[in-house]
N, C-alpha and C positions, 0 to 999 in steps of 0.2 A: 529726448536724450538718446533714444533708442533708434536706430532701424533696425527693426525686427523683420522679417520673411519666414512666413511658416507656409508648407503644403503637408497634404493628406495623400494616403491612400490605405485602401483595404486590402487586406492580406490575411487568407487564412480565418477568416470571420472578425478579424480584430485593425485597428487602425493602428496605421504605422504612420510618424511625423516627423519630419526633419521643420530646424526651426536652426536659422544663422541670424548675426546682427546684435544680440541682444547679452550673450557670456563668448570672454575670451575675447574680446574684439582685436588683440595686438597678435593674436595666431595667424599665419599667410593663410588657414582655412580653417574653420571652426563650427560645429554642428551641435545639437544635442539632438538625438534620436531616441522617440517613444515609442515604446510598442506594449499597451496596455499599460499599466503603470510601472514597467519597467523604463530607466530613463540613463543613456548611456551619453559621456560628454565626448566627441572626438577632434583634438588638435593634432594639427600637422603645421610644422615649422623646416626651414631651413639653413642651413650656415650662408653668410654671404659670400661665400669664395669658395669654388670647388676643392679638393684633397687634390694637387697635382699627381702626389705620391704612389697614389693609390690604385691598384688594377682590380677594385672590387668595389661593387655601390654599397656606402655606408650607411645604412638604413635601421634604425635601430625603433624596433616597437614595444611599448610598454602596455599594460593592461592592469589597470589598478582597481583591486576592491577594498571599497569602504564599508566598516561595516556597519556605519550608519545606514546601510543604503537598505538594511531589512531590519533596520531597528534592534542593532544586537550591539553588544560591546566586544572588542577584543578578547582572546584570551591573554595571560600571561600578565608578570608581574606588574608592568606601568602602564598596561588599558591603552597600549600607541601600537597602530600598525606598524608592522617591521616588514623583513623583506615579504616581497611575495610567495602566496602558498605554492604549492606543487601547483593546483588547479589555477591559478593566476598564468605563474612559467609557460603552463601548456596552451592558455587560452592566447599568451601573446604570440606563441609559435605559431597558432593555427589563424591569427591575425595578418604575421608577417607574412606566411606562404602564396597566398593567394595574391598580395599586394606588390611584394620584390620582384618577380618577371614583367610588371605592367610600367618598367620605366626604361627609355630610350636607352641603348649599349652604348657606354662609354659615358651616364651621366655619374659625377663622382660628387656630384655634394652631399653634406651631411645632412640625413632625411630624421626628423623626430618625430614619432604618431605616437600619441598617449591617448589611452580611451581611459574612462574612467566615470564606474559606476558610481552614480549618483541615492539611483531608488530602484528597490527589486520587488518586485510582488510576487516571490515565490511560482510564477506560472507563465513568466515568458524571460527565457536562461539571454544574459547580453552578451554568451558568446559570440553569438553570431551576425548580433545588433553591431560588436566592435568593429564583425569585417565589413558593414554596412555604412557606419560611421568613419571610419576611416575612408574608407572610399570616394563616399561625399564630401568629408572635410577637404582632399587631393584636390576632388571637381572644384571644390572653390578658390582653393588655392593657384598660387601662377606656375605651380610645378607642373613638367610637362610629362602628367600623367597620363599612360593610356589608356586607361580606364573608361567607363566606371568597369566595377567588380561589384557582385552582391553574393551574401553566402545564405546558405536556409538550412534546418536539421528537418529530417525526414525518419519517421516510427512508421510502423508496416504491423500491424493486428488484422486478426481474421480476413488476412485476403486483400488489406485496402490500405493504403497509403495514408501517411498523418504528414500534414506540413505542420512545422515547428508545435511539435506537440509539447505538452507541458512536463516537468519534472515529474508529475503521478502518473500520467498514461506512459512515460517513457520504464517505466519499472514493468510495465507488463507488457513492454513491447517486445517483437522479435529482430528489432534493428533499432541502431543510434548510427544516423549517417547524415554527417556534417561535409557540406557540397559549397565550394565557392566557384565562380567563374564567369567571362565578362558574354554581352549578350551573342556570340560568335561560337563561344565551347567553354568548356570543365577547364578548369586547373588547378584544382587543391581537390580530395578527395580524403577523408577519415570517417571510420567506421567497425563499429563492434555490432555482430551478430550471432544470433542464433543456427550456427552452422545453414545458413540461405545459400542457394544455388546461382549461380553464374549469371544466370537469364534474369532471374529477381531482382538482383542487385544491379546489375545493368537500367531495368524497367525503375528502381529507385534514385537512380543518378539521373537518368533524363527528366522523370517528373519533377525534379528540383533543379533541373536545367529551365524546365517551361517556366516558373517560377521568378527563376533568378532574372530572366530577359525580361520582363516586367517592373521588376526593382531596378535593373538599368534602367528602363525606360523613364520613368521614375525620376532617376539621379540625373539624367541628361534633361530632362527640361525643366527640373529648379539649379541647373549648373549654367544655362543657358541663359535661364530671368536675371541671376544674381555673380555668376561665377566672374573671378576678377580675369583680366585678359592675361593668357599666358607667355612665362620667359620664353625666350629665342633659344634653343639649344643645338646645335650641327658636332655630332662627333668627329674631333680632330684629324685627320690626317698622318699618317705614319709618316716619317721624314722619308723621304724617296733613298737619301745615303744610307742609310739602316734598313730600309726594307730589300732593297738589291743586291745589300748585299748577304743578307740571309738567305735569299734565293737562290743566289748565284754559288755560293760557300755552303751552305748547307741545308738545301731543301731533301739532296738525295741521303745524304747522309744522315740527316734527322729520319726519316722515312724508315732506317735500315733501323737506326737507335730503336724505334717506339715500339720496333718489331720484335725486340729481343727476350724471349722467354724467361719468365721470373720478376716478380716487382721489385727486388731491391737492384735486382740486375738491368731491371729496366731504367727504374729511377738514374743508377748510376752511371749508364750508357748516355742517354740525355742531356744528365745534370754535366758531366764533364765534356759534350761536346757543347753546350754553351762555353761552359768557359773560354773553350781552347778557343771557339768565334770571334768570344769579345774582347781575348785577348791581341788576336789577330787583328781586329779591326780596330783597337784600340792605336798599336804601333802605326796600323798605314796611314792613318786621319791625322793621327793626332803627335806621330811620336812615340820613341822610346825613352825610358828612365823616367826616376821618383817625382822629378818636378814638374811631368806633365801633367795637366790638369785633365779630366775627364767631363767633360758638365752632366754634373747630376740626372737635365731633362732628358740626355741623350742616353742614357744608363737605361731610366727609367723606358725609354721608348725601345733601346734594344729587346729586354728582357720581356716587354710587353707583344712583342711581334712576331719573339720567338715561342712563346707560349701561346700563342694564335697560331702558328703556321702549326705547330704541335696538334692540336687540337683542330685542324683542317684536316690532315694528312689522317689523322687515326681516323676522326667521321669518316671522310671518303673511302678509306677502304673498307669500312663496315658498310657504308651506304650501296655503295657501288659495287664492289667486288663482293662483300659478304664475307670480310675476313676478318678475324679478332687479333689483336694484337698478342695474347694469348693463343691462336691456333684454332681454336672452338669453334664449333659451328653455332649460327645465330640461336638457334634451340637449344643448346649443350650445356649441361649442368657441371661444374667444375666436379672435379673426384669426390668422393664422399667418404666419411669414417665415422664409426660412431660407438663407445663405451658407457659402462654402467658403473658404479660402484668404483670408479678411479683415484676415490680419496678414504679412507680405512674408518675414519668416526662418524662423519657427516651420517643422517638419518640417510639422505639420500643426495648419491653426485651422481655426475655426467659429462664425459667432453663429447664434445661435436665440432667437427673441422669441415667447412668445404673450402675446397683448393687452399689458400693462405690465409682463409677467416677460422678462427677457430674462438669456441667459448668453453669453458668448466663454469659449469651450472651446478648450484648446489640448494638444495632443499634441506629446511628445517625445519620440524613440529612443533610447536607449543599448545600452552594451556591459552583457558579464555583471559588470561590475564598479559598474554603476549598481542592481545588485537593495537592495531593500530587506530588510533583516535584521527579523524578526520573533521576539522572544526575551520569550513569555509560559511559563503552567504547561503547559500542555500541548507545547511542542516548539518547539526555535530552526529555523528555516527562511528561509529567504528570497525574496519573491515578483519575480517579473519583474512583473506588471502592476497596476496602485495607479494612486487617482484620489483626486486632492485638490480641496476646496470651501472656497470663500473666500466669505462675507458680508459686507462692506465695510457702512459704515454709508449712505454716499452711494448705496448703492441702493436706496434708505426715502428720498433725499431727508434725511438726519439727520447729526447729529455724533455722534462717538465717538472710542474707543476704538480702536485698529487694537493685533492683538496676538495672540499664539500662539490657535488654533481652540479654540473651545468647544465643550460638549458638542452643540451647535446643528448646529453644522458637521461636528463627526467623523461626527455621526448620517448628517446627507443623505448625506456623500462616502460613507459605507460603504455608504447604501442605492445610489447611484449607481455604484457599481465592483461591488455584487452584479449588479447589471442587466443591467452591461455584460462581465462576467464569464467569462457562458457562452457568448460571440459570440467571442473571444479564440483565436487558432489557438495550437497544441501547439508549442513549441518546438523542436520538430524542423521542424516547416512553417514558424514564422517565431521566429528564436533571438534577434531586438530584447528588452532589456529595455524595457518601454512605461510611460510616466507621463504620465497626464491628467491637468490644472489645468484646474477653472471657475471663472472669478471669473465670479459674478455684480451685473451693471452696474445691472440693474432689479428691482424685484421688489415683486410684487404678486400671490402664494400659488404654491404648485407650485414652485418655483427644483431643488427636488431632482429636478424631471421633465424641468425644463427642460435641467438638467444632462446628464441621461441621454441626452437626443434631441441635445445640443450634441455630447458625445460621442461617440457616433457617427458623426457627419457627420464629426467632427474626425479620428476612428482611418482613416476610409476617405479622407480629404484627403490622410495620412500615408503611403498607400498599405497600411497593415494589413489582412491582407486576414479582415478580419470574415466569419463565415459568412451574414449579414443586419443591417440593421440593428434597432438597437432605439429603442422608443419609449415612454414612458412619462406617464399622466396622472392626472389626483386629485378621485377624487369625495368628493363630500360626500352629509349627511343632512340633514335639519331633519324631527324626526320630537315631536310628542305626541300621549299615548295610541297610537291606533292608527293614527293618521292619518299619512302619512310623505311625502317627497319627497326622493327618488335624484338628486344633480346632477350634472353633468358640468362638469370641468375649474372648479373652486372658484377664487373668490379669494380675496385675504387677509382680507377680513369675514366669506364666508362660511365661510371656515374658524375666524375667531377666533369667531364667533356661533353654527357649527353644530355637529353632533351627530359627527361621525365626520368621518375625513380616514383617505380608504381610495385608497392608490397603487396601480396597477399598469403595470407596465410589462414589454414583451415583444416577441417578433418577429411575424412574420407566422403562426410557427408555433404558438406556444404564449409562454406568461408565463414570464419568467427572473426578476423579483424581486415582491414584493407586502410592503404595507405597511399594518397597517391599526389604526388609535387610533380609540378609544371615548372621548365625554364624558359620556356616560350609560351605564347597570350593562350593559348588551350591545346586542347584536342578535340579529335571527335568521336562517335561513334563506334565507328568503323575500328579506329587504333583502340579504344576500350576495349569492345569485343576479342580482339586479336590477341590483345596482351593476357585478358582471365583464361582463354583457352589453353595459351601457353603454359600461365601459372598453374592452372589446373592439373596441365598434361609433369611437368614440373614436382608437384606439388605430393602428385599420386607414386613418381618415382622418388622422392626423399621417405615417405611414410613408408614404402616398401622395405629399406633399410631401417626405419625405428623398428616396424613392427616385427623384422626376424632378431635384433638387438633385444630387445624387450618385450615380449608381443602382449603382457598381463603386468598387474600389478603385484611387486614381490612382498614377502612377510616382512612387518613391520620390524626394524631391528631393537634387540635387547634395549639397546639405551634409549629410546625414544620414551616419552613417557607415556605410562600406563591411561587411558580413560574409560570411565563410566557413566553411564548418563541413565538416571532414574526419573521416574516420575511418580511423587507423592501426595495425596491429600492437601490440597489449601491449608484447611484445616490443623492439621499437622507441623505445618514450618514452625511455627511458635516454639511447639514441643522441640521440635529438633535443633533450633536456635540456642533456647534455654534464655532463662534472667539474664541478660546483660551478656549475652550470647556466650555465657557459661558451656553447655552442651557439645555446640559445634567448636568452641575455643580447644576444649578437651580432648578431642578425636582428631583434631588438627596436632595437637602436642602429642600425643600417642602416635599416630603415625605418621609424621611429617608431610601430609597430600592434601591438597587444592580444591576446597571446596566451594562452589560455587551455586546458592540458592537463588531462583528467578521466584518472581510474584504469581509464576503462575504455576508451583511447585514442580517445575523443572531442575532437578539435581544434579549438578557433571563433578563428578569425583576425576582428580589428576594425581596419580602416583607415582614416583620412582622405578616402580619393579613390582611384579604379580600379587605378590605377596602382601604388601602393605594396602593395596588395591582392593583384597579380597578383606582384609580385617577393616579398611576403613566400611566399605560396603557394609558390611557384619551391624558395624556399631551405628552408620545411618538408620539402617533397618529397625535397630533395636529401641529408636525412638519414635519413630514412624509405623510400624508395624502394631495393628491389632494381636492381639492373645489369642489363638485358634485353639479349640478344641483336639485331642489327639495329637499336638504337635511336642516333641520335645527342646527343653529351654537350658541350655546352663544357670545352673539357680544358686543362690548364696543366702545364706542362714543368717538374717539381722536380728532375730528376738527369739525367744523360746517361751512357749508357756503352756501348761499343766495337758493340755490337749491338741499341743503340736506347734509346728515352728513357722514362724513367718517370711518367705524367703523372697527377694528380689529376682526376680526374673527376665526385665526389661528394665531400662534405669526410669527408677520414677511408677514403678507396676509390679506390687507386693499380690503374692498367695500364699493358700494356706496349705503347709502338708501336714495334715491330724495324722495324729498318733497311728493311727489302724492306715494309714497309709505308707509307712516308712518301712518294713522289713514286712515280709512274707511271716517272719515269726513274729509272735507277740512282743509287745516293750510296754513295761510297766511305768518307767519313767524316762522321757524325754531327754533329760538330762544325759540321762546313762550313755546313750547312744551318740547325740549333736551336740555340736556348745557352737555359739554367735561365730560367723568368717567362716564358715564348712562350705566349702561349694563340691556343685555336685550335680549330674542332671535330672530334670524329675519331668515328668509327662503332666499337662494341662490333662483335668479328665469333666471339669463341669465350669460354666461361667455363668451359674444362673445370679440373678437379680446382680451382675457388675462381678460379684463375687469368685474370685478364683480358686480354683481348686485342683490343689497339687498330686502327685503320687511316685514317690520312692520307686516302689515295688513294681511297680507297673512297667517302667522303663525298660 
């Protein structure tokens, strides 16, 4: 019923398996890939008729968890997977990257890859299985992929390199760096670090380069045994009558357009000399007035070759001549500005502008009851520190849509919260739950760098006290044949025109995140090295602006709320709980603050203001605290009797003050002097046998 085709190999100490033939048989390519008892399904399909319409490859990738696949149920009311989590969004992003540059220019059909975890065994992550799985799926498919592509994660401990280490070694590792790329160079690069140095990170991307030409190796000779014969594909032809005459009519004058300082001014230099072209060539071909027709294909080919010729002329003069369309030299960082405390309530804000990017980053504290819940296949946890990214369409100058984050947005924030991630003090040094929002106001390329530097500035406004700040920027490539140019801090043309969009962002000491997309099949060496040196050099001139802006972190402001954090006797929680958690219910309604006991009598008191901070503290104590000798107590008078009074001292820890302890002068009778509700302070003076013993006079 089956032809089944499986092959093996070893990776990493562990067996990796591709196996076609047997699930999915009606997908044009279809794999399941093992790796340990991790087991990942990957389909790729396509439309049967290209998108004429369209001047962009439709390739749309899914990544789906089940959460059968580690034996857990949904959360939420009706136990059915709903959309995808954050961690889903970001895994199919880092599916699509590495896969989208590896198809012919100008193929326009609609591309479907769905991976989709089946079994997880907690200790090998199918992120990277999906960009493995897709791959393969491609090779057997008749799309004329240029592939293969294989991706691997790389941890770095004591000195030594980890290939695809497991979710426990990765918690104490000093790098998470996910490497895709086909057996010739790199072309997807993501990474969170422990501020690592230039040269390390470098030595980390190629040992997962050696890696990944292996798993090509791999893919090509079971695409080989089994793979179906691939479609014919020849990128069309520009009509000769439309190509000549863009040449002829406005190659010089486009050149002058693209040149023109400012992006909306540029935009609209451009944008109006298309028209006036296609309006012109419209009349000479075709005719003047309403009832000439236009045909659509030839619309669609004008507009296609003017946006090439566009996108020729600006490469060439950066390749060639070294000149920006902006003025800047290849190295040159647009203007810089940067403020503190730009919003009056916020715990802590910040703008940061360079050239026409600009973001207002804004910082907010909470209690432990502000964490955010994270309930994916790997493990429900909950994080204190998250940053959120907003792209508003008014920051393009444009209308839209306003509406829950796209994969656009989850992307930057996550790259932007890895960044800022490893700057972030231990909970025991600062127990704030922390959320960062950037909305970005401007933008014109980098907004996720500018994010990161907003950030910053924002956490130490907040008074968080960062171990440095961070800063982050984005080069670009424009590279054919062999000929190439490394730029500093891209904007949005040269990012939509150029070859690579490589982030990095870091401290003084070393890089905490890196980010790095490919539009052509790789890179090499040579151009990595090039571009961290820049970034670096970059990188060290923005932090010199935060750190005369902000160079420490400032005082906490008034409205933030108040924290304490105790540690009490195991033993003790009970008492401080109370019956039916009477105790703590009571000190909560007394001074309205956020009390929060761990098992391992870890105490974090959250208050409004100083004051009810210090009373709630008071009344913790008052349950948790032993009775010391010599110490004095506010005491209250519950019973009286013929040889002295019995007074409350701690709730729930009666002593006695006799008679010969209450005044310096004699008292004949008790009465005379207390009656039951007297408070009043009186000094501990003996606790033998449990027994306490109070004193008036002594105080």
């Amino acid at each position: 019923m089956f032809d089944e085709r499986k092959v093996q190999m070893e990776l990493a100490g562990r067996t990796l398996t591709f196996s076609t033939g047997k699930i999915a048989r009606q997908s044009c390519g279809a794999v399941m890939v093992q790796y340990g008892d991790t087991i990942v399904l990957s389909t790729v399909n396509r439309s049967k008729e290209p998108r004429k319409e369209n001047d962009f490859f439709p390739l749309t990738v899914d990544y789906i968890e089940k959460f059968y696949a580690a034996g857990k149920f949904p959360g939420g009311f009706n136990k059915r997977e709903g959309k995808p989590s954050t961690n889903a969004t970001l895994t199919a992003r880092l599916i699509d990257r590495p896969i989208r540059p590896m198809f012919p220019d100008g193929f326009n059909y609609d591309v479907h890859i769905v991976n989709t975890v089946f079994s997880f065994d907690e200790k090998n992550t199918p992120d990277y299985l999906g960009i493995i799985g897709s791959s393969m799926a491609l090779m057997l498919s008749d799309l004329p992929f240029l592939g293969p592509v294989a991706g691997v994660v790389i941890g770095y401990k004591d000195g030594e390199f980890i290939l695809n280490p497991t979710p426990e070694e990765l918690e104490t590792s000093e790098l998470e760096l996910s490497v895709a790329g086909t057996k010739e160079a790199i072309n997807m690069v993501e990474a969170g670090a422990k501020e690592l140095d230039e040269e390390t990170m470098l030595k980390a991307i190629m040992f997962a380069h050696e890696n990944i030409k292996k798993i090509c190796d791999f893919q090509e000779a079971f695409a080989k045994e089994v793979g179906k014969e691939k479609m014919e594909f020849v990128k069309p032809e520009i009509m000769p009558l439309v190509k000549d005459f863009i040449d002829e009519r406005g190659r010089e004058r486009l050149q002058a357009a693209v040149l023109t300082l400012g992006k909306k001014n540029r935009e609209e230099a451009v944008d109006s000399l298309e028209e006036e072209l296609l309006e012109t060539f419209k009349v000479e071909n075709y005719g003047e007035g309403e009832d000439v027709e236009f045909p659509e294909d030839v619309l669609i080919e004008f507009k296609g070759y003017y946006h090439d010729l566009m996108k020729k002329l600006v490469r060439d003069a950066i390749l060639y001549h070294k000149h920006r369309v902006d003025g800047r030299k290849t190295t040159e960082i647009r203007p810089l500005f940067a403020e503190v405390d730009c919003l009056p309530i916020p715990h802590g804000s910040a703008m940061f502008t360079r050239g026409e990017t600009q973001a207002v980053v804004v910082t907010t504290l909470g209690t432990k009851e502000d964490e955010q819940l994270v309930d994916d296949l790997e493990k429900e946890y909950y994080k204190k520190f998250y940053l959120h990214y907003n792209f508003p369409p008014y920051s393009v100058g444009e209308t839209g849509r306003m509406g829950s984050p796209g994969r656009r947005e989850l992307g930057h924030g996550s790259l932007a919260e890895r960044a800022l991630r490893y700057v972030i003090p231990s909970e025991e040094e600062f127990p704030y739950t922390i959320r960062v929002v950037s909305e970005i106001t401007e933008s014109n390329g980098s907004s996720s760098q500018a994010s990161i530097c907003g950030g910053s500035l924002s956490l130490m406004a907040a008074g968080v006290p960062i171990k440095e700040h961070v800063a982050g920027i984005a080069m670009g490539l424009i590279k054919e044949g062999e000929e190439f140019t490394v730029l500093t801090d891209i904007m949005g043309l040269e990012d939509h025109l150029g070859d690579m969009d490589f982030k990095v962002a870091g401290t003084k000491n070393g890089i905490t995140a890196l980010q790095m997309d490919i539009k052509i099949t790789g890179i090499t060496e040579e151009i990595m090295r090039i571009a961290l040196k820049q970034a670096l050099e970059a990188r060290n001139q923005i932090l010199e602006l935060m750190n005369s802006t902000i160079p420490a972190p400032a005082p906490i402001k008034s409205n933030v709320p108040r924290i304490y954090q105790m540690v009490i006797p195991t033993d003790k929680i009970a008492a401080l709980i109370g019956p039916g958690g009477k105790n703590i219910k009571g000190i909560i309604d007394q001074t309205g603050a956020t009390v929060d006991i761990g098992d391992d009598g870890k105490v974090s008191i959250f208050c409004k203001d100083e004051a009810a901070l210090v009373e709630t503290v008071r009344l913790v104590n008052s349950y948790v605290k032993d009775v010391e000798i010599g110490e004095i107590y506010p005491g209250r008078v519950v019973s009286i009797q013929k040889f002295g009074a019995f007074m409350e001292i701690l709730p729930g820890k009666e002593g006695l003050l006799h008679v010969s302890e209450i005044s310096q002068e004699r008292v004949a009778n008790v009465e005379d002097v207390l009656k039951v509700g007297d408070a009043f302070d009186v000094k501990v003076i003996s606790t033998d046998n449990g027994k306490i013993s109070l004193s008036k006079k002594r105080v």
